[in-house]
N, C-alpha and C positions, 0 to 999 in steps of 0.2 A: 253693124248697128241695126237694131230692129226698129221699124218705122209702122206706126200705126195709124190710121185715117180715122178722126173723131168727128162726124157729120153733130152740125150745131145745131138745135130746136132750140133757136130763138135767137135772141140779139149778140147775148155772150154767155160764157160760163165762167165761175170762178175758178181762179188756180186752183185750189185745192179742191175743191169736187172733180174738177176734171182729172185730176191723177186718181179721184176716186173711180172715177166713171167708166177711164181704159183699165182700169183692175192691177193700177200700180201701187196702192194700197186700202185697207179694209174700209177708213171711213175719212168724215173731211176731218177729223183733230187728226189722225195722222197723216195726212196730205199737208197739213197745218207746219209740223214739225219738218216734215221734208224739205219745201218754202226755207223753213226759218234756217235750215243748216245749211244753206246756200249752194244746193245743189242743184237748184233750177234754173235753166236758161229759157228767155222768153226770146225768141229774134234775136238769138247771138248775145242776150246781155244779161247777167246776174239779175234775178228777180227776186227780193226779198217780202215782198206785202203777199200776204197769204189771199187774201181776197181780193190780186187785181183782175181785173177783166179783161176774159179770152176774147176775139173776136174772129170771125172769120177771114183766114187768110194768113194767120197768125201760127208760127209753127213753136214746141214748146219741147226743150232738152232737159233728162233727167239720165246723167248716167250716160249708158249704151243706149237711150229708147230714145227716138225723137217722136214727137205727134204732132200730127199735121191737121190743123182744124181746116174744116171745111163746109160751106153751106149745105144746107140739105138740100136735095135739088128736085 
């Protein structure tokens, strides 16, 4: 499994930007569609809302990639 560290500039990021952001696809309507085919896991749990909020501490599975958000420090 490839594991990436997504350092956060700010309070949170949206799902879907944030797969835009580690460069797991081109923009947020395709991050959008990724979300809605139920291939994202937020903290172990199916995440369907395209636009819920990442926060720090919070790790995010698509596939083989897990991402690991994290303060900026």
């Amino acid at each position: 499994m490839e594991h990436i560290d997504f350092e956060l500039d700010g309070d949170y990021v949206e799902l879907n930007q944030l797969l835009k952001l580690v460069g797991l696809c081109d923009s947020g309507g395709q991050g959008k569609l990724i979300v809605a085919s139920g291939a994202v896991y937020v903290d172990g749990q199916q995440e369907l809302r395209k636009t819920c909020k990442i926060h720090a501490g919070q790790t995010v599975q698509v596939d083989e990639v897990e991402i690991r958000v994290v303060s900026e420090s």
